[in-house]
RODO-2510 file (C-alpha; in nm, 4 decimals, decimal comma):
residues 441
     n   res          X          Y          Z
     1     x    -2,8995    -3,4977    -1,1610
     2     x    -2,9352    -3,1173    -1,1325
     3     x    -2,7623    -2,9352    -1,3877
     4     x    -2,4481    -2,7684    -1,3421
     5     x    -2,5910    -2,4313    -1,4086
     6     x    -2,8780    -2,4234    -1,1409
     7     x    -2,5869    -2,5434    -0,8717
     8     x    -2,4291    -2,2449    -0,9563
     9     x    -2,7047    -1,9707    -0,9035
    10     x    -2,8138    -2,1872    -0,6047
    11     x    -2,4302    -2,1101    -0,4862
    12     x    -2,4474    -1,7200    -0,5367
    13     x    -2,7749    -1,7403    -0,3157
    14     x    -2,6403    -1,9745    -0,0510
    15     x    -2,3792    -1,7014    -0,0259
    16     x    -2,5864    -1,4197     0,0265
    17     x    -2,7991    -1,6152     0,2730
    18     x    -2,5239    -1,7405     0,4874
    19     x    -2,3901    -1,3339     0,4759
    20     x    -2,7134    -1,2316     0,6070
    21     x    -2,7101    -1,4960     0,8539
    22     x    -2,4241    -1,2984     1,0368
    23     x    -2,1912    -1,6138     0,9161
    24     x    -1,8105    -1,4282     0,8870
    25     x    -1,7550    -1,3794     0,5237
    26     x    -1,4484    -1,5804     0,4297
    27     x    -1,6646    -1,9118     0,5982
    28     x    -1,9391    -1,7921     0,3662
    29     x    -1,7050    -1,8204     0,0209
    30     x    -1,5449    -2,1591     0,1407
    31     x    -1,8891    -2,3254     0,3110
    32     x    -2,0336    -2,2250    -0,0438
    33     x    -1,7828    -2,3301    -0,2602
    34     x    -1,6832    -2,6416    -0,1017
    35     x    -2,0919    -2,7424    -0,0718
    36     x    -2,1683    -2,6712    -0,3681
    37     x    -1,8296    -2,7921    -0,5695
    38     x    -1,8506    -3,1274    -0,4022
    39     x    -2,2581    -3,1751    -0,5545
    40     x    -2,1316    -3,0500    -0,8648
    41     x    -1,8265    -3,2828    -0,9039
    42     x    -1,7420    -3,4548    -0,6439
    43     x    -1,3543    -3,4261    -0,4645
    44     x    -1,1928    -3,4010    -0,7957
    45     x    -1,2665    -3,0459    -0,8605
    46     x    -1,0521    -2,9449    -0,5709
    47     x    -0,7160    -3,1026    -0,6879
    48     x    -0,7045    -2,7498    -0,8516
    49     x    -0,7178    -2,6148    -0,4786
    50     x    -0,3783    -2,6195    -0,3599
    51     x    -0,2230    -2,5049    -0,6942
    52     x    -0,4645    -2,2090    -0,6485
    53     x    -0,3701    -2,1259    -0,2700
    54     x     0,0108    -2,1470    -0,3748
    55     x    -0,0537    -1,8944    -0,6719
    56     x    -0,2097    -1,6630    -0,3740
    57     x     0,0678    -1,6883    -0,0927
    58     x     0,3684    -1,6678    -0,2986
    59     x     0,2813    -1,3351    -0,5135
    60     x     0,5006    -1,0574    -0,4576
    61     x     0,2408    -0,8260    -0,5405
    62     x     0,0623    -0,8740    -0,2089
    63     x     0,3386    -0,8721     0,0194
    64     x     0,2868    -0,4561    -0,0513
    65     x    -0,0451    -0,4803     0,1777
    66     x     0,1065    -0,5868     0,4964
    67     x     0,3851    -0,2810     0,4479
    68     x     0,1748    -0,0185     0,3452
    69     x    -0,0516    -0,1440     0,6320
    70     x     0,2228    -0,1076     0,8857
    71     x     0,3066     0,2355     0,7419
    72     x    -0,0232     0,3097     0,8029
    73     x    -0,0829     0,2379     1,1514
    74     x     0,2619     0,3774     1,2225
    75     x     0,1491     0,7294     1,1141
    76     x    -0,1192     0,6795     1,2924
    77     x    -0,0313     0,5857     1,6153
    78     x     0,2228     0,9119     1,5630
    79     x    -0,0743     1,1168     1,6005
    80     x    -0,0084     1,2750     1,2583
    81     x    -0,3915     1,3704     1,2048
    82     x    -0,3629     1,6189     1,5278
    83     x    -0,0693     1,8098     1,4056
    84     x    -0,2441     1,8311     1,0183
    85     x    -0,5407     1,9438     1,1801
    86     x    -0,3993     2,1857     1,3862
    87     x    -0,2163     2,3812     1,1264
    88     x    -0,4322     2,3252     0,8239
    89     x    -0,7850     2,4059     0,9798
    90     x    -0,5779     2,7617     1,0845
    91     x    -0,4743     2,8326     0,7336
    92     x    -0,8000     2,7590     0,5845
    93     x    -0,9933     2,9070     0,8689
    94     x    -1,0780     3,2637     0,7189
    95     x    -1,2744     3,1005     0,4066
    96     x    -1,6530     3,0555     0,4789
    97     x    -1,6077     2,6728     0,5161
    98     x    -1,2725     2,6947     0,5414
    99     x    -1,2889     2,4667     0,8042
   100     x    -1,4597     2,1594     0,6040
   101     x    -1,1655     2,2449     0,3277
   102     x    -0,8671     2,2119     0,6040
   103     x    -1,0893     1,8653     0,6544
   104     x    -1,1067     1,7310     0,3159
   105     x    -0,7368     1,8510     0,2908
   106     x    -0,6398     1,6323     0,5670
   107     x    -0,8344     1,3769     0,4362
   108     x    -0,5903     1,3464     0,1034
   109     x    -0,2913     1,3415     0,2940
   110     x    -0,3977     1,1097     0,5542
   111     x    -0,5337     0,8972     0,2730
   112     x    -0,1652     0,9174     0,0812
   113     x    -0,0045     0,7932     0,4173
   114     x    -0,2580     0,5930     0,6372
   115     x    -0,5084     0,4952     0,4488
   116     x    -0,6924     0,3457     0,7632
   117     x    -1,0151     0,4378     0,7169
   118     x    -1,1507     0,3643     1,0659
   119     x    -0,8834     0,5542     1,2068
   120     x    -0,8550     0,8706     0,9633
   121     x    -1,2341     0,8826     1,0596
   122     x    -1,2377     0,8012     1,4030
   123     x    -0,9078     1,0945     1,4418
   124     x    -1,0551     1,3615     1,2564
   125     x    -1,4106     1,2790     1,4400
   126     x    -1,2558     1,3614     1,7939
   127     x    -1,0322     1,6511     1,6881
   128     x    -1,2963     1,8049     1,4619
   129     x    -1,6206     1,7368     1,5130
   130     x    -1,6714     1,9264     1,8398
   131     x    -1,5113     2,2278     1,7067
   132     x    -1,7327     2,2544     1,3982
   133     x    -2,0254     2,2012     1,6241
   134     x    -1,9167     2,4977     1,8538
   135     x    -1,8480     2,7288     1,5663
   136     x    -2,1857     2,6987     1,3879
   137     x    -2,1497     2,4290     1,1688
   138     x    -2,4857     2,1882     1,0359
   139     x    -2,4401     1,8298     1,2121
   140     x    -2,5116     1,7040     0,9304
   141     x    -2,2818     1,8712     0,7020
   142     x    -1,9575     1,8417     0,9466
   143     x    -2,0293     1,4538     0,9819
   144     x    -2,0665     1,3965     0,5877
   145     x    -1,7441     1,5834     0,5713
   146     x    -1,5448     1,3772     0,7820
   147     x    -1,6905     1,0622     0,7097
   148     x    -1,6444     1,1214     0,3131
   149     x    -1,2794     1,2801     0,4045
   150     x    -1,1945     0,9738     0,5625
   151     x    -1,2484     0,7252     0,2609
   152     x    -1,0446     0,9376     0,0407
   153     x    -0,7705     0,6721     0,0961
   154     x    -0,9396     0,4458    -0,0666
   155     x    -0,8560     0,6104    -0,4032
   156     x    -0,5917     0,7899    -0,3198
   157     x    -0,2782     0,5481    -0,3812
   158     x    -0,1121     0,4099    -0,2143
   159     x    -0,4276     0,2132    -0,2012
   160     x    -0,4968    -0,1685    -0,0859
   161     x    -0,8190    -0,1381    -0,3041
   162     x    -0,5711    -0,0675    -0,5836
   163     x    -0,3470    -0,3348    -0,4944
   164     x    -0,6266    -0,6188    -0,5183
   165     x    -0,7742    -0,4802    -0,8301
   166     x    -0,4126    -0,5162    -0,9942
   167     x    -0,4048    -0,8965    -0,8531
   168     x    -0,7985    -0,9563    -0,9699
   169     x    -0,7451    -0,7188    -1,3646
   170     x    -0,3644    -0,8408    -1,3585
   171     x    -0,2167    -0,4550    -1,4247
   172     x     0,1084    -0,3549    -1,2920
   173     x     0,0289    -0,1467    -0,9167
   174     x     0,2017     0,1159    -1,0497
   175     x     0,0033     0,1672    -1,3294
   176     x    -0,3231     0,1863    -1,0896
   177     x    -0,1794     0,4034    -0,8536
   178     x    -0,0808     0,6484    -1,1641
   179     x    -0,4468     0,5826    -1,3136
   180     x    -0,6181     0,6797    -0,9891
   181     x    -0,4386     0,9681    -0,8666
   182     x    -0,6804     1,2191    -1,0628
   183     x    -0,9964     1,0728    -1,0133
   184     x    -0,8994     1,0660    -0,6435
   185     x    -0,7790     1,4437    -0,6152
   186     x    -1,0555     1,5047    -0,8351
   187     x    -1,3056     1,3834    -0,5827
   188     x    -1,1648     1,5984    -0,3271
   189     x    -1,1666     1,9176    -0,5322
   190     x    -1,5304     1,8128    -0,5709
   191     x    -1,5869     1,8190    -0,2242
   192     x    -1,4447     2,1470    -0,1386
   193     x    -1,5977     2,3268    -0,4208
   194     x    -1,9433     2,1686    -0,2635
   195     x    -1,8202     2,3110     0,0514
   196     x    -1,7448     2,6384    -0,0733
   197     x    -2,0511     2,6679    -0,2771
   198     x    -2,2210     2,5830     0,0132
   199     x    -2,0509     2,9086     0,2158
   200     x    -2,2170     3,1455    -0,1050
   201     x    -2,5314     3,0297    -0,0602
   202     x    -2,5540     2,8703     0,3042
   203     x    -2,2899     3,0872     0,4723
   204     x    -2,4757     2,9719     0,8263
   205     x    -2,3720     2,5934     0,7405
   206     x    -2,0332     2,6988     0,7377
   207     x    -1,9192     2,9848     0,9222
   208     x    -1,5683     3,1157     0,8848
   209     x    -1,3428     3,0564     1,2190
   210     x    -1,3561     3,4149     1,4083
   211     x    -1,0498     3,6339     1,3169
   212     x    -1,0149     3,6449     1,6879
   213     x    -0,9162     3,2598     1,7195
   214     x    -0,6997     3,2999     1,3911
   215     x    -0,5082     3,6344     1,5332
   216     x    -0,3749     3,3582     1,8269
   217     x    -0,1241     3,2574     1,5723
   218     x     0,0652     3,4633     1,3758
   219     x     0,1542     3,4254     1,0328
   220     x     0,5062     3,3567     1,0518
   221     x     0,4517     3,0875     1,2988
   222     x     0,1801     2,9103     1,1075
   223     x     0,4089     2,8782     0,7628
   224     x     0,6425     2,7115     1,0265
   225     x     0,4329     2,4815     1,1190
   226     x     0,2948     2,4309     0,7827
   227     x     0,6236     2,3566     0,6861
   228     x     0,7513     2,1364     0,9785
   229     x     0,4018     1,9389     0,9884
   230     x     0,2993     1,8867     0,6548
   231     x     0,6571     1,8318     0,4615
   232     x     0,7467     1,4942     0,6314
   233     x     0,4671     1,3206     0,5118
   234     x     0,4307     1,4704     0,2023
   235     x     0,8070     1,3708     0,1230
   236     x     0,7165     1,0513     0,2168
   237     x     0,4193     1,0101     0,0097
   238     x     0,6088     1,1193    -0,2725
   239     x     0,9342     0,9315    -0,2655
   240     x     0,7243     0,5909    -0,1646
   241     x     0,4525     0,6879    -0,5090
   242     x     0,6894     0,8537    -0,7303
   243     x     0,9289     0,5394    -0,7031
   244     x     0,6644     0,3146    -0,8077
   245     x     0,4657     0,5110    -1,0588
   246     x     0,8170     0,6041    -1,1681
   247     x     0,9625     0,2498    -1,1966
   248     x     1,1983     0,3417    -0,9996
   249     x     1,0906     0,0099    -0,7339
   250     x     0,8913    -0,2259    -0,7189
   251     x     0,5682    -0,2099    -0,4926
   252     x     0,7018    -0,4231    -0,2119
   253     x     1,0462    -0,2362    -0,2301
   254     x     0,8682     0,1190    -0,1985
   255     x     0,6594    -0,0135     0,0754
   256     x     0,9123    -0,1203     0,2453
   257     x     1,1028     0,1978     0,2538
   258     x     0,8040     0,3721     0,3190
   259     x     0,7651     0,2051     0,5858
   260     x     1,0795     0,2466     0,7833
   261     x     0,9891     0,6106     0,6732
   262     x     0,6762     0,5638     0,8768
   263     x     0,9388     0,4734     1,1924
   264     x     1,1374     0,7663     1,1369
   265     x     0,8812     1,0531     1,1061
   266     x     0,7203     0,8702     1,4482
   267     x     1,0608     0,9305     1,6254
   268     x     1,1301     1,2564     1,4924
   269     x     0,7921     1,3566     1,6819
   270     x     0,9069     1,1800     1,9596
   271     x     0,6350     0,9421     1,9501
   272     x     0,8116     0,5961     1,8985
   273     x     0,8413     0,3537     2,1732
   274     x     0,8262     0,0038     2,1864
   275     x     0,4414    -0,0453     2,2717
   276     x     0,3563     0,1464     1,9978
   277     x     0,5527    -0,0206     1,7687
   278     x     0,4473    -0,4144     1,8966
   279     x     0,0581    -0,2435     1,8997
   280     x     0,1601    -0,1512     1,5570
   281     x     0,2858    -0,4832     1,3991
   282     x    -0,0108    -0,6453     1,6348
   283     x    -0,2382    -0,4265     1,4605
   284     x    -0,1226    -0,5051     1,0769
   285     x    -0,0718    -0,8844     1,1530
   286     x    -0,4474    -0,8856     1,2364
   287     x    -0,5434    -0,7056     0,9026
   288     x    -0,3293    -0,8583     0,6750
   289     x    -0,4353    -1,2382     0,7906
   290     x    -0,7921    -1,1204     0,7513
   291     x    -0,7698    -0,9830     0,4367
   292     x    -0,5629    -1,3085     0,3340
   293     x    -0,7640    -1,5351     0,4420
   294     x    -1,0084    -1,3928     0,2676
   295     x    -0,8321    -1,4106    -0,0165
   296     x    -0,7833    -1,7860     0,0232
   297     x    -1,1279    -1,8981     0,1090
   298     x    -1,2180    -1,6803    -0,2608
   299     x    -1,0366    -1,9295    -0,4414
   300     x    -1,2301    -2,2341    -0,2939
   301     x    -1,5858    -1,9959    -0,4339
   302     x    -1,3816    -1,8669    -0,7465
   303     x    -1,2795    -2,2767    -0,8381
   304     x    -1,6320    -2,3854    -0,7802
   305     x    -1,7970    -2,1467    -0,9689
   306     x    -1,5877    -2,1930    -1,2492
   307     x    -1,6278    -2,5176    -1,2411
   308     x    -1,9922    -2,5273    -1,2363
   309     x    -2,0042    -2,2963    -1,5551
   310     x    -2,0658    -1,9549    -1,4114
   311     x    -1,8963    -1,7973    -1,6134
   312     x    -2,0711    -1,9038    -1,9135
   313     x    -2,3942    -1,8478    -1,7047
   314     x    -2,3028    -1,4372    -1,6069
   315     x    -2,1843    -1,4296    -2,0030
   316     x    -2,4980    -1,5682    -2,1551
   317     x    -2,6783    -1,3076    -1,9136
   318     x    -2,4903    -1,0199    -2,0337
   319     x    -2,5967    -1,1042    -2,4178
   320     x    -2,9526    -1,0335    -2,2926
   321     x    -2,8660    -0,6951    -2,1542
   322     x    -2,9861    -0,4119    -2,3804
   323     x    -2,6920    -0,1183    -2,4867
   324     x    -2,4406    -0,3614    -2,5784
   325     x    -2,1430    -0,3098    -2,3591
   326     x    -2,1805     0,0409    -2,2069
   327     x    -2,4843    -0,1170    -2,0680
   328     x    -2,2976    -0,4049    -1,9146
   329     x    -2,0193    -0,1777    -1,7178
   330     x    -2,3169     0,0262    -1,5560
   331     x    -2,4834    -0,2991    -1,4381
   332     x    -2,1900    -0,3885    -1,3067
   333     x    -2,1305    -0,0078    -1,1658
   334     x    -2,4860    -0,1075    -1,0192
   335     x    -2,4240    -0,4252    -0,8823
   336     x    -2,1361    -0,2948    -0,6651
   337     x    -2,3216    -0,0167    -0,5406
   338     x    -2,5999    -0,2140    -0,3827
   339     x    -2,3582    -0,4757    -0,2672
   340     x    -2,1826    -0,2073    -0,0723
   341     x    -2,5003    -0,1390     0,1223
   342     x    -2,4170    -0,5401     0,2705
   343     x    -2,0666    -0,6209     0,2746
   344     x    -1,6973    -0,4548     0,2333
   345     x    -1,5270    -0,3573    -0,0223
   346     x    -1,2690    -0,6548    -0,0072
   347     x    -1,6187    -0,9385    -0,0294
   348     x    -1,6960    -0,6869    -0,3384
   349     x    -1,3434    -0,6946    -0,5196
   350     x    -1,2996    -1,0798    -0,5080
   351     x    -1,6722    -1,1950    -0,6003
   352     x    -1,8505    -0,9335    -0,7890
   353     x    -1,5401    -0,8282    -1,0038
   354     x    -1,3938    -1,2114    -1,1070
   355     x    -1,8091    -1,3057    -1,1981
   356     x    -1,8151    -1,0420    -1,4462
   357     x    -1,3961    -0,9304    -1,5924
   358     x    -1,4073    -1,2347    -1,8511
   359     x    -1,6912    -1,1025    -2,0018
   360     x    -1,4924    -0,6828    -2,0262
   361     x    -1,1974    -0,8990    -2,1578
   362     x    -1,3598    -1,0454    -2,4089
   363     x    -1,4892    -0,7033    -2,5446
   364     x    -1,1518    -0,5657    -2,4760
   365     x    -1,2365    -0,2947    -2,2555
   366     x    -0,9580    -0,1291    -2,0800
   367     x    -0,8928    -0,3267    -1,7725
   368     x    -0,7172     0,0449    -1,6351
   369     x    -0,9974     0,2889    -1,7022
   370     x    -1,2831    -0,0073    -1,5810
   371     x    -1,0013    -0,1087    -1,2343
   372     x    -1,0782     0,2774    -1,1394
   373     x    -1,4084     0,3009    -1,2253
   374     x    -1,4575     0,0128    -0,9930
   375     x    -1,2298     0,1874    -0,7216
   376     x    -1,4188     0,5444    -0,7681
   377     x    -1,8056     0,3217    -0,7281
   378     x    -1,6468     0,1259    -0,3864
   379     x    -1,5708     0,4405    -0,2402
   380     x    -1,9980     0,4864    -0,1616
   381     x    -1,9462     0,1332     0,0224
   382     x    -1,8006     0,2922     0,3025
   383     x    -2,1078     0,5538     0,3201
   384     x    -2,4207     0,3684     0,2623
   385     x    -2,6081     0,2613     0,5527
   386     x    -2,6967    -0,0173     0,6923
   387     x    -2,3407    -0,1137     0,6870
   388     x    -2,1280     0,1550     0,5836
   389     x    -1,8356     0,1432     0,7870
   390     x    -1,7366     0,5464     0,8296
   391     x    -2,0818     0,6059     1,0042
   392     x    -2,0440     0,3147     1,2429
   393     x    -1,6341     0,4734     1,3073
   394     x    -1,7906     0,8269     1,3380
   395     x    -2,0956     0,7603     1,5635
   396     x    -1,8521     0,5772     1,8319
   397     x    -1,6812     0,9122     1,8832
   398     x    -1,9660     1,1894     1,7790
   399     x    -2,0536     1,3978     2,0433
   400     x    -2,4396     1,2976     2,2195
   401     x    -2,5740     1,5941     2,0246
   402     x    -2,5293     1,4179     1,7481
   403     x    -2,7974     1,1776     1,6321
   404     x    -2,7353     0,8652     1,4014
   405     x    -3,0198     1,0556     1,1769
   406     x    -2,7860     1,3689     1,1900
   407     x    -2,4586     1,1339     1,0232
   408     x    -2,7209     0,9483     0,7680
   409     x    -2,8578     1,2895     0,6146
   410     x    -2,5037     1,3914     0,6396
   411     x    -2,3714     1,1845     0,4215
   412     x    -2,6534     1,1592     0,1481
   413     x    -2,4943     1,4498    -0,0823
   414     x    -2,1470     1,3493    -0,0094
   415     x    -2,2440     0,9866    -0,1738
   416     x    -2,4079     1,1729    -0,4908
   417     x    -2,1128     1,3764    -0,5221
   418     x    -1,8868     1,0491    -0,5645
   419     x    -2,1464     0,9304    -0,8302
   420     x    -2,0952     1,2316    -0,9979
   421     x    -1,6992     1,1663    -0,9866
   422     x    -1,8203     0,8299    -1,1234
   423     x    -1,9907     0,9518    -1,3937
   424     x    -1,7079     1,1966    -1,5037
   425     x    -1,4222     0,8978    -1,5194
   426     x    -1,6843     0,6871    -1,7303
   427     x    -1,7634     1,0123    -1,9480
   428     x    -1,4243     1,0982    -1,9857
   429     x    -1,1896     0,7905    -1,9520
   430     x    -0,8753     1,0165    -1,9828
   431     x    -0,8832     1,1077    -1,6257
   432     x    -0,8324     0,7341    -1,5760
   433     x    -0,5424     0,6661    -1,8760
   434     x    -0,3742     1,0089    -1,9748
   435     x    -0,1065     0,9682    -1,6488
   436     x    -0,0108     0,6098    -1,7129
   437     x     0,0335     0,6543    -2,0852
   438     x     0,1783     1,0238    -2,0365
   439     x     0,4639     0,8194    -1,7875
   440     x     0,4973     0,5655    -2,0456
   441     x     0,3276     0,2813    -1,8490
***
């Protein structure tokens, strides 16, 4: 008989195998857990199973993901990114790297309204990239800026990231939203003081766009357009946040109304029609059954590996970590960050997290402060090569002058910049927990 224990490490490697294999990764969790389960105990293990499955389809919590989804793609498909661009990059044109700031700047507010990464990327790749090229900027600086501007909404609430790690650390969503909305502008004012620090010493990276160009539009007309371009979403952002960081609604109910807000801002451009809104509702029926099925086939992995004493196993493996429990949340901060060289942040959140939470419970670490810290660390998934999804997005639309070598050294400072935003939320912990206790959450 082969002990429970071994089953259970021979599990987590059948996993990683079957990954590497190219096997889709919600087959992977159940093909793993249902193997293995079955050796371990037999059928009787997964009388649990249905219980489990009904816990996941019927919380409220989640039906958020398909509405902010379908806000999303909504804004999206209204071509909102062109219009920020347009106005934005104008206003910030006259700083050395003024350019890269209008970027990051869009970045925040596309993050606050889409939070599509492939398509924040992929929009701000074809509006921006060839412009940067022809004024003088490095390659390899104006792709690390858009690909690193385009995962902003991954921190930036409202967040899906956020909304799983509530599920998986059972907070409140609006107490992650409120806990990450510093770290996440924090990150951004990171990157445009690298920018502009950047146009001091390396003014040639990033030239300023030529008065000429700016003189095109005057003043007046671009604090119109400023005003007419980047108020809509802004007021939607807020009313959709501030009513659930507020308590004023519940996640779903904000999501909801944000978005039918999403419909209305899309026919006040006079870009609704009815293809884009069935490509729209295609387009978030696709993600949200991936992401829940997903979700489902974790619980078949999750049930197994509890059963076959996993937990104990990852426990009895922390004791033998030195540094006591400091030293345990930056293994874990570790852990994620090579796993997000392999696989997405959503394989990440439902196996690495649920392995390792019993053991931050049990030392009674703040599940807030340690939910962001995880959100801050997944935001380097999305830039790390092999599979870091923001260069594959990018390099579909980068112009042929652009090598893949070009995006890679791009994006190398952009990643040590977010572990530097790590390190200040695990330094200071108050960027992480002053909001939600200041709003009385």
């Amino acid at each position: 008989m082969i002990p429970v224990e071994v089953l259970a490490v021979l599990m987590l490697l059948s996993f990683f195998v079957l990954l590497l294999a190219g096997v889709p990764v919600a087959l992977t969790l159940a093909t793993s857990g249902f193997v293995f389960g079955l050796l371990g105990f037999g059928p009787l293990l997964f009388n649990l199973l249905p219980g489990r499955i009904f816990g996941v389809v019927t919380n409220s919590t989640l039906l958020a993901i398909p509405l902010f989804v379908f806000m999303g793609m909504m804004l999206e498909r209204s071509r909102l990114a062109e219009d920020l661009m347009d106005v934005i990059g104008l206003a910030a044109g006259a700083l050395r790297g003024g350019l890269g700031i209008g970027i990051v700047l869009v970045g925040v507010l596309m993050g606050a309204t889409t939070g599509i990464v492939g398509a924040t990327v992929v929009t701000l790749g074809l509006l921006t990239l060839p412009g940067m090229l022809r004024r003088g900027y490095d390659k390899g600086l104006a792709c690390g800026t858009i690909c690193a501007s385009g995962t902003l909404g991954q921190i930036i609430p409202p967040s899906l990231i956020l909304i799983l790690l509530a599920d998986i650390t059972n907070q409140s969503v609006g107490t992650l939203f409120a806990a990450a909305m510093i770290p996440g502008l924090m990150l951004a004012g990171i990157y445009c003081i690298y920018i502009l620090v950047l146009g001091i010493v390396r003014p040639n990276m990033v030239p300023a766009i030529p008065k000429e160009e700016r003189a095109l539009v005057s003043k007046k007309e671009l604090a119109l357009k400023v005003l007419r371009v980047v108020a809509p979403p802004v007021a939607l952002v807020g009313a959709v946040l501030g009513s659930i960081i507020g308590g004023v609604a519940a996640p779903s109910e904000a999501a909801s109304m944000g978005a039918l807000g999403s419909i209305v801002i899309t026919a006040v451009t006079g870009r609704l029609s009815w293809k884009v809104l069935r490509e729209t509702a295609q387009a978030t029926t696709k993600i949200t059954a991936m992401m829940m099925f997903i979700l489902i086939c974790a619980q078949v992995f999750a049930l197994s590996f509890r059963g076959l004493q996993g937990e104990r196993l990852v426990q009895d493996f922390f004791e033998f970590l030195p540094g006591g429990i400091w030293a345990d949340i930056w293994f874990l901060m570790l852990i994620i960050f090579i796993l997000g060289f392999f696989i997405e942040w959503i394989e990440i959140s439902y196996i690495a997290v649920p392995l390792f939470l019993p053991v931050f419970m049990a030392a009674n670490v703040d599940m807030v402060w340690l939910a962001t810290l995880i959100c801050v660390n997944l935001q380097t998934s999305f830039l790390t090569p092999p599979f870091g999804w923001a260069l594959f997005f990018l390099r579909g639309v980068a112009p042929p002058e652009v090598k893949t070598s070009d995006i890679y050294r791009g994006i190398i400072p952009f990643v040590g910049l977010q572990i530097v935003a790590l390190v200040l939320v695990f330094s200071f912990p108050e960027l992480a927990t002053w909001l939600p206790r200041a709003i009385g959450w």
